[in-house]
C-alpha positions as CSV (number, residue, x, y, z in Angstrom):
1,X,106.7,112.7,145.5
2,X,109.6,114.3,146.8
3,X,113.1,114.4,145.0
4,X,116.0,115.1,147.8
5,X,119.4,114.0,146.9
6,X,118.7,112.6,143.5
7,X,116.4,109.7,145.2
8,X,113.0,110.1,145.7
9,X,110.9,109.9,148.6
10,X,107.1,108.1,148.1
11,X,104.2,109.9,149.5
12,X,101.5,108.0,148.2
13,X,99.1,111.1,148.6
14,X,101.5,113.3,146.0
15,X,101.4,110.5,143.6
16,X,97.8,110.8,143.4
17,X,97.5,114.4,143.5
18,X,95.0,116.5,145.4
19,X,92.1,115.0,143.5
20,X,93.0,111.8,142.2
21,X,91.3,109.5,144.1
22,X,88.1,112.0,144.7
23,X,88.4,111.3,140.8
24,X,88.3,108.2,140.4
25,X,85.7,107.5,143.0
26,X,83.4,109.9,141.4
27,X,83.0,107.5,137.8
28,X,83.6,104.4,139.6
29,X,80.9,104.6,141.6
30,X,78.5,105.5,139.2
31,X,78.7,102.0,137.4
32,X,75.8,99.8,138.5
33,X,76.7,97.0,141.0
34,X,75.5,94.2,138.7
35,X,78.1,95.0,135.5
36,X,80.9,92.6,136.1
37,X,83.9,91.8,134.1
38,X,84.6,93.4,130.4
39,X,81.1,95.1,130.8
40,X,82.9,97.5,133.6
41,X,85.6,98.3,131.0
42,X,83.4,98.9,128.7
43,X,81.7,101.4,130.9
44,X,84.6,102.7,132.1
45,X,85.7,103.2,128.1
46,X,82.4,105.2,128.2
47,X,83.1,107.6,130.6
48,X,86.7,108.0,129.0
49,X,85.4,109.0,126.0
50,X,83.2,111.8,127.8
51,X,85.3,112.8,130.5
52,X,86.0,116.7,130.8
53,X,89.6,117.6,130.1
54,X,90.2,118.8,133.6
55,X,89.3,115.2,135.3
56,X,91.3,113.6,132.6
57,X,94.5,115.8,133.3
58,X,94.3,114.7,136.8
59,X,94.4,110.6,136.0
60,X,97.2,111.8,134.0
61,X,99.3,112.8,136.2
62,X,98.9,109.8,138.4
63,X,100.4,108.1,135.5
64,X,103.2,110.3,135.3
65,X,103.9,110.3,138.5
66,X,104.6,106.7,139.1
67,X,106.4,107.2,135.4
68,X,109.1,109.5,137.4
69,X,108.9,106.8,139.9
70,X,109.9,104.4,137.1
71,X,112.3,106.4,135.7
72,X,114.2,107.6,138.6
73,X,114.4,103.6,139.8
74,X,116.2,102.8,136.7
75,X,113.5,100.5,135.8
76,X,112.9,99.6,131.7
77,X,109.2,98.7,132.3
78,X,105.9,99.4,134.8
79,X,103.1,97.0,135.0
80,X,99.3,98.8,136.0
81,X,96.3,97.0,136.2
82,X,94.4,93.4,135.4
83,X,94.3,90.6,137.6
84,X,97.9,89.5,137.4
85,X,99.1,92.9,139.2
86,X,97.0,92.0,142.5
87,X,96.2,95.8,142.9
88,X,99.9,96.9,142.5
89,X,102.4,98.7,140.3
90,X,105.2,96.4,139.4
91,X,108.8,97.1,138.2
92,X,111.5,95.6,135.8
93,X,114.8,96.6,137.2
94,X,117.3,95.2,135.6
95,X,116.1,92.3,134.6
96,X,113.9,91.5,137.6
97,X,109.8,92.1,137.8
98,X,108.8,93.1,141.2
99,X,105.9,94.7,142.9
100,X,106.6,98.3,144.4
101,X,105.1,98.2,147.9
102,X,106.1,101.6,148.5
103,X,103.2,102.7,145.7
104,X,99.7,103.2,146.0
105,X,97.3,100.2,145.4
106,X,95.0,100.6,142.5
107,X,91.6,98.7,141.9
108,X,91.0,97.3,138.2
109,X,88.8,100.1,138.2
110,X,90.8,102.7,139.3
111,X,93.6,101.3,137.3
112,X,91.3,100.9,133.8
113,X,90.2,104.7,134.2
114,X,94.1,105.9,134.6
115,X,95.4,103.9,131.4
116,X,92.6,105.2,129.9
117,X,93.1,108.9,130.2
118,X,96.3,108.9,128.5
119,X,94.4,107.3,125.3
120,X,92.8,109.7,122.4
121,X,89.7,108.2,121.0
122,X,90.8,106.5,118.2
123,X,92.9,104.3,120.1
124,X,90.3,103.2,122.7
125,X,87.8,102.7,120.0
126,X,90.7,100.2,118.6
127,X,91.4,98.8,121.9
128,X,87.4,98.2,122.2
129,X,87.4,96.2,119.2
130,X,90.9,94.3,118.9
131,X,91.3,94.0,123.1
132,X,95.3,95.0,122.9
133,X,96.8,98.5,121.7
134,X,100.6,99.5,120.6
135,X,100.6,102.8,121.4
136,X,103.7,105.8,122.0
137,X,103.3,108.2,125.4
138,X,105.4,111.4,126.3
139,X,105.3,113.5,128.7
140,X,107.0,116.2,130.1
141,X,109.5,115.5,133.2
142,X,112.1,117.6,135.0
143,X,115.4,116.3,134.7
144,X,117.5,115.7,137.7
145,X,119.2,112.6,137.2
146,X,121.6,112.9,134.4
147,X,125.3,113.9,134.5
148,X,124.6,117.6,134.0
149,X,122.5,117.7,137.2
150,X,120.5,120.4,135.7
151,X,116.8,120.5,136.2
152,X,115.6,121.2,132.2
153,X,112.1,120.0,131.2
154,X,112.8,117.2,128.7
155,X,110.4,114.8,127.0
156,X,110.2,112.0,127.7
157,X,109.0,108.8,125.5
158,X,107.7,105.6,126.4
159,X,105.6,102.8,124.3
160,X,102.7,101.2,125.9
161,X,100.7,98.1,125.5
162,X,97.3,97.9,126.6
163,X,95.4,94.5,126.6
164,X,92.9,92.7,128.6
165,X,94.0,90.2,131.6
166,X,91.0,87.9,133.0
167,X,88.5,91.1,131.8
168,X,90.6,93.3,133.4
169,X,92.3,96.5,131.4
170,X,96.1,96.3,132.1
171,X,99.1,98.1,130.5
172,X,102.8,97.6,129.7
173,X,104.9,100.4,129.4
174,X,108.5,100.3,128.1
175,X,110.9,103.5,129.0
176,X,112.7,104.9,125.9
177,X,115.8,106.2,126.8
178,X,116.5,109.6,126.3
179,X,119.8,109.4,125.1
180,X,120.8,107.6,122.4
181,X,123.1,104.6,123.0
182,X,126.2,104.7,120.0
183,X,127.2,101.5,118.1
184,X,130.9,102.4,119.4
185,X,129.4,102.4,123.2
186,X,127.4,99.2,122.4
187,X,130.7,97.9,121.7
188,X,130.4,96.7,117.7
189,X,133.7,96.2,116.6
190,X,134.7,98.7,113.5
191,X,134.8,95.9,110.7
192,X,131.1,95.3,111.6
193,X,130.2,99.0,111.5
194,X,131.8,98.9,108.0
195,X,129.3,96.6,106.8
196,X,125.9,98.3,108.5
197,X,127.3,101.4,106.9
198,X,125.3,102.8,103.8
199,X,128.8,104.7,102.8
200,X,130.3,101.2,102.5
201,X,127.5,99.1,101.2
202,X,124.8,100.6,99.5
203,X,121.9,97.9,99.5
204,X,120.9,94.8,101.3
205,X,119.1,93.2,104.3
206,X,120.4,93.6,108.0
207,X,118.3,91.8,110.1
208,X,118.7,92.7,114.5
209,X,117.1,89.2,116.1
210,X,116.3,88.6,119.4
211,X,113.5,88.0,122.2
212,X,111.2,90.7,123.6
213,X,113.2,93.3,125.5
214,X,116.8,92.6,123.7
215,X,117.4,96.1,123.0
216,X,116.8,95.6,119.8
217,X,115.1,99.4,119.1
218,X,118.2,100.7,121.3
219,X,120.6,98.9,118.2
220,X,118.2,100.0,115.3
221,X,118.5,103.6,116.7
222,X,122.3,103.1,117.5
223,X,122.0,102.5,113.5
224,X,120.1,105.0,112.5
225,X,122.1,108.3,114.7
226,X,125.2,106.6,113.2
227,X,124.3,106.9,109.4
228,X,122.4,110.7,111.0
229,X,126.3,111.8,112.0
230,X,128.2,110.1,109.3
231,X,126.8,109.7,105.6
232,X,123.7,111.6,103.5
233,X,121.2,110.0,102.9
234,X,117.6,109.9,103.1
235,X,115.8,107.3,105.6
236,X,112.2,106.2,106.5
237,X,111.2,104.7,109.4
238,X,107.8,102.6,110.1
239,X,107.5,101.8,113.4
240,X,104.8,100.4,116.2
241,X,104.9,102.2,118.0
242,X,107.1,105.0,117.3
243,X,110.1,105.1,120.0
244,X,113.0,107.5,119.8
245,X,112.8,110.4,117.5
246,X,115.3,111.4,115.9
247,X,116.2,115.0,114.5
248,X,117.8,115.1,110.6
249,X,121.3,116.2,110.9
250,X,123.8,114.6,107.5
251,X,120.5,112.4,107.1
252,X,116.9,113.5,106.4
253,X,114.9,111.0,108.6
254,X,111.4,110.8,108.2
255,X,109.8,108.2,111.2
256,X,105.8,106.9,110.5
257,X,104.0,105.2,113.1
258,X,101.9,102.7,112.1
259,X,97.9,103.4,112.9
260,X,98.9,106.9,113.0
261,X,101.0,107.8,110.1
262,X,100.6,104.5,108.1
263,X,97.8,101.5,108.2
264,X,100.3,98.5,108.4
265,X,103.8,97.8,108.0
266,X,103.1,96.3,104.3
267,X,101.6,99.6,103.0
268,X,103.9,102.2,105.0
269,X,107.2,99.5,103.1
270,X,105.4,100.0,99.6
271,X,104.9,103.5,99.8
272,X,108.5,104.1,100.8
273,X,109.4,103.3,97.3
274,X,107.7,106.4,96.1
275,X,109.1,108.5,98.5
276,X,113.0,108.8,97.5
277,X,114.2,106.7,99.9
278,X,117.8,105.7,100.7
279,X,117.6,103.3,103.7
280,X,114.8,101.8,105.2
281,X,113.8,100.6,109.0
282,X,111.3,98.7,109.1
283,X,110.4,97.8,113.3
284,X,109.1,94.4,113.1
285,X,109.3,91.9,110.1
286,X,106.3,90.5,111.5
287,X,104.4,88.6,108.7
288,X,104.8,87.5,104.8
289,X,103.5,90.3,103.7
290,X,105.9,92.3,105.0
291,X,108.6,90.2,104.7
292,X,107.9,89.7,101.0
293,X,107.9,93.8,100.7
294,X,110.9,93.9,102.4
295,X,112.9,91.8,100.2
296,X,111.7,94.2,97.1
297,X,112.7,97.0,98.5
298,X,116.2,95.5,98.9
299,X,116.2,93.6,95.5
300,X,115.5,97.7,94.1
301,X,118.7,98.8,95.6
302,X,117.9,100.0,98.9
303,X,119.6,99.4,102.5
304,X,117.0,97.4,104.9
305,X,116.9,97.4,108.6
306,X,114.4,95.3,110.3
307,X,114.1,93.0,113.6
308,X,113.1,89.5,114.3
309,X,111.7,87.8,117.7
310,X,114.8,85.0,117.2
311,X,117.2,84.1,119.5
312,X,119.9,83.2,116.8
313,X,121.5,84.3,113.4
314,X,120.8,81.2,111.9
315,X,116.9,80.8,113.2
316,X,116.6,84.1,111.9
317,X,117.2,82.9,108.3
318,X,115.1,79.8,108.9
319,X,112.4,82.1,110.7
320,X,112.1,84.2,107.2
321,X,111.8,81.4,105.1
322,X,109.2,79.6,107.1
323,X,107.1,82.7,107.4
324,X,105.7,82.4,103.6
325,X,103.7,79.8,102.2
326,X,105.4,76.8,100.8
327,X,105.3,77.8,97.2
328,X,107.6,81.3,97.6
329,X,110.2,79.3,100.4
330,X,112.6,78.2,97.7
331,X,112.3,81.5,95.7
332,X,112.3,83.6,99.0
333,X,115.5,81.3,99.9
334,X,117.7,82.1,96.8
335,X,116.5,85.8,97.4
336,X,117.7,85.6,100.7
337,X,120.6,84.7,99.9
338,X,121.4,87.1,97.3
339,X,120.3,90.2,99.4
340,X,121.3,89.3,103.2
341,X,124.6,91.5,104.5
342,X,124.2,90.4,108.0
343,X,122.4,89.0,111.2
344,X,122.9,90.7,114.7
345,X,121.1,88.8,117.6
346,X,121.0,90.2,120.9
347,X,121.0,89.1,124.6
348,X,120.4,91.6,127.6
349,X,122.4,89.1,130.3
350,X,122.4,90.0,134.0
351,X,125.8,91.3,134.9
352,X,128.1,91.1,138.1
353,X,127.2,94.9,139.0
354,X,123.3,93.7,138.9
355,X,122.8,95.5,135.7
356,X,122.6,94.1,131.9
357,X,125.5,93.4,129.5
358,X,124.5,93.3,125.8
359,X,125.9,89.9,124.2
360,X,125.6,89.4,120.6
361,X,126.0,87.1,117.6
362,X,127.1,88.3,114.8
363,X,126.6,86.8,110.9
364,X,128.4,88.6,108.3
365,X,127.0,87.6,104.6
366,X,130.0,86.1,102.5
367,X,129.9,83.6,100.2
368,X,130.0,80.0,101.8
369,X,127.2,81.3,104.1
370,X,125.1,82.6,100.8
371,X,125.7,79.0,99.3
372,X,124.9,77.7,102.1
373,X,121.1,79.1,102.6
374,X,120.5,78.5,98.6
375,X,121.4,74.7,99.1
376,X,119.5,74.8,102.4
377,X,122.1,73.9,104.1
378,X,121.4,76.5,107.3
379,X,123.0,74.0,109.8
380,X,126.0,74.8,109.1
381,X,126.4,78.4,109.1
382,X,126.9,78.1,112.9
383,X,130.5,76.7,112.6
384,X,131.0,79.2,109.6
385,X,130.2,82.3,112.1
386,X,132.5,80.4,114.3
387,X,135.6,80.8,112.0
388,X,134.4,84.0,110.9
389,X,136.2,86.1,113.5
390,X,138.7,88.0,110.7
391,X,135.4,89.4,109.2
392,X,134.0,90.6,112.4
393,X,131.9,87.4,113.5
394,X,131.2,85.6,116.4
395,X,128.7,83.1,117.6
396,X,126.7,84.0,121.1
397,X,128.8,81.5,123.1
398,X,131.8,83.0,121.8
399,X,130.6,86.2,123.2
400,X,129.5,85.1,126.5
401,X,132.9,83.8,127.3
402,X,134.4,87.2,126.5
403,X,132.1,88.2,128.9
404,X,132.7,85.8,131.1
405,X,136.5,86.0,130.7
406,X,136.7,90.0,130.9
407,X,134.9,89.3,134.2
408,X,131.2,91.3,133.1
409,X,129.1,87.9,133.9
410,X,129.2,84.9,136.2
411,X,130.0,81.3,134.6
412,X,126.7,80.4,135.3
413,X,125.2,82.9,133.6
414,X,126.9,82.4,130.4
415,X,126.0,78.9,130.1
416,X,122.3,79.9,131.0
417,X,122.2,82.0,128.6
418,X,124.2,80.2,126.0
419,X,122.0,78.9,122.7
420,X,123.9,75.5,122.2
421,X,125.4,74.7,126.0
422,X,127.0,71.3,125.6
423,X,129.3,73.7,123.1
424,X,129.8,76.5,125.3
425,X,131.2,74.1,128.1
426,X,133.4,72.8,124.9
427,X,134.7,76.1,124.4
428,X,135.0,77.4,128.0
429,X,136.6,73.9,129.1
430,X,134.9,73.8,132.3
431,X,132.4,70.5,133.4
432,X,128.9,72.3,134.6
């Protein structure tokens, strides 16, 4: 690979290195002709697990290489390996998966044995057993693209997920960006900042909702530098995996992975109790156990930070509720309500420059919309975010017509992207 002119030039040979593929032949071909499917992973997991340091710094750096590929493409995400990929390296850029035909080609082999060398022991041994893997990766990159122009080493951070496609190994990996997005440049009007802010409110739940690939880490982080730069306070961080890390400046931050610093979300939410916290982030509110933990760390006077996969403020409430078992839903409900300061969900939409425009609904806890989830009454906190502007709400099809208005999306892109669309042609008054 060749940079010239802050672009970079493909030579498939230089993104393979001098022995890559003499590498990669030489353990491949050792695996008898009659092992087929998860058996050659399995093999292959062998031979990962044994493989000298030297061999395994090479498949390394074939990794890395179509990571500064990936990086200097502005793409969020690279695709390697199982049957779905058809032997090639595929890109999200902005918004769009496509294959890079420009790349080399990789077997399932070839690819297996590269996602493998960037994985310790532990984690294949998971992989082996559970057949998918969260896991962080950094490396070290030369920096030519950003506005300095200088060429400092920086680290670079990236979370991966490996799983099995068709018996095939295959990985996800998700850039992290190196510089941290503010909740002023992700455009959060100052009333709602008020209301995140541990200075202003000292306890409570603030839930950020939205699909896969939202930007919901970018906001939690966006959160977390803000309360770094502006208050004193002490915060901990579970995480999986473990994203941007972030240095203690007014704030001492302490970040836990789970599987690496913690066992589970659950235990890593209890144990903050013991450990002087302030403000918590917890990455995923992903089961009752965790949920339930959640809410007492709250209801002991603590800030709460945590994300959803929801596509609205209000199926965010429901979402909670639903996730423990019948019994607790009324007394999870009423402490809900009590503890809830505020719902952000989150849309990346495809702009009119080709890039993505963050849109957002926005629930600020008051009192009608407390009332309303103790008397189960969620339907009708969407028309209460909808008159909620003077405390810094809005709904998502409020948003998208800003966008659309201010001239960031197409029409037809707001409405696709709109949760409740007969409404959104209501309030844009057009006839789609």
């Amino acid at each position: 690979m060749i940079i010239e002119n802050d672009t970079v030039k493909i030579d498939p040979e230089l993104i393979l290195g001098s022995d890559g593929r003499n590498i990669l032949h030489k353990y491949i071909s050792d695996i008898p002709s009659h092992i087929k499917g998860a058996d050659r992973v399995g093999f292959l997991m062998g031979y990962a697990l044994s493989m000298n340091p030297k061999d395994k710094f090479y498949l390394a750096e074939i990794l890395n290489n179509l990571l500064k590929v990936m990086i200097n493409k502005e793409a969020s995400d690279i695709e390697l390996g199982g049957y779905g990929s058809f032997g090639q390296v595929w890109f999200r850029i902005y918004g769009k998966k496509e294959p890079m035909v420009e790349l080399p080609r990789f077997s399932n082999d070839e690819a297996a044995l590269i996602i493998l060398s960037v994985l310790n022991e532990k984690q294949i041994r998971v992989l082996e057993e559970v057949r998918n893997l969260d896991f962080s990766y950094s490396f070290e990159y030369i920096n030519y693209f950003y506005s300095d122009k200088t060429s400092e080493n920086v680290e670079l951070r990236l979370r991966g997920d490996a799983f099995f496609d068709v018996d095939c190994l295959a990985m996800n990996m998700r850039s992290i960006i190196p510089e941290l997005r503010t909740l002023e440049q992700l455009e959060y009007p100052p009333k709602v900042i008020k209301v995140l802010s541990y200075n202003y409110i000292k306890q409570g739940l603030v839930l950020i909702t939205g699909v896969t690939g939202t930007g919901k880490s970018t906001t939690l982080d966006a959160i977390i530098e803000w309360h770094n730069r502006n208050s004193n306070a002490h915060i901990i961080t579970i995480a999986s995996p473990l994203e941007y890390v972030h240095k203690s400046k007014g704030c001492m931050i302490r970040q836990r992975e789970v599987g690496r610093d913690v066992r589970s979300f659950h235990e890593g939410v209890v144990q903050a109790l013991r450990q002087d916290l302030d403000i918590m982030v917890i990455g995923e509110m992903r089961d009752q156990a965790t949920i339930l933990s959640a809410l007492e760390v709250t209801d002991t006077g603590h800030k709460v930070f945590s994300t959803l996969h929801t596509s609205s403020a209000v199926e965010s409430i429901d979402r909670i509720i639903a996730e423990v078992n019948e019994i607790e839903q009324e007394r999870v409900r009423i402490r809900l309500a009590d503890i809830l300061t505020a719902v952000i969900s989150q849309k990346l939409v495809p702009g009119l420059d080709g890039k993505l425009v963050l849109a957002k609904e926005i629930l600020v806890a008051n009192q009608s919309i407390r009332a309303a989830i103790k008397n189960n009454n969620t339907s009708e906190i969407y028309m209460m975010i909808n008159a909620g502007t003077s405390e810094g709400m809005i709904t998502m099809e409020q948003d998208l017509k800003m966008l659309y208005l201010s001239k960031k999306i197409s029409l037809e892109i707001a409405l696709q992207y709109a949760n409740n669309k007969e409404l959104f042609k209501q309030i844009i008054g057009a006839s789609l």
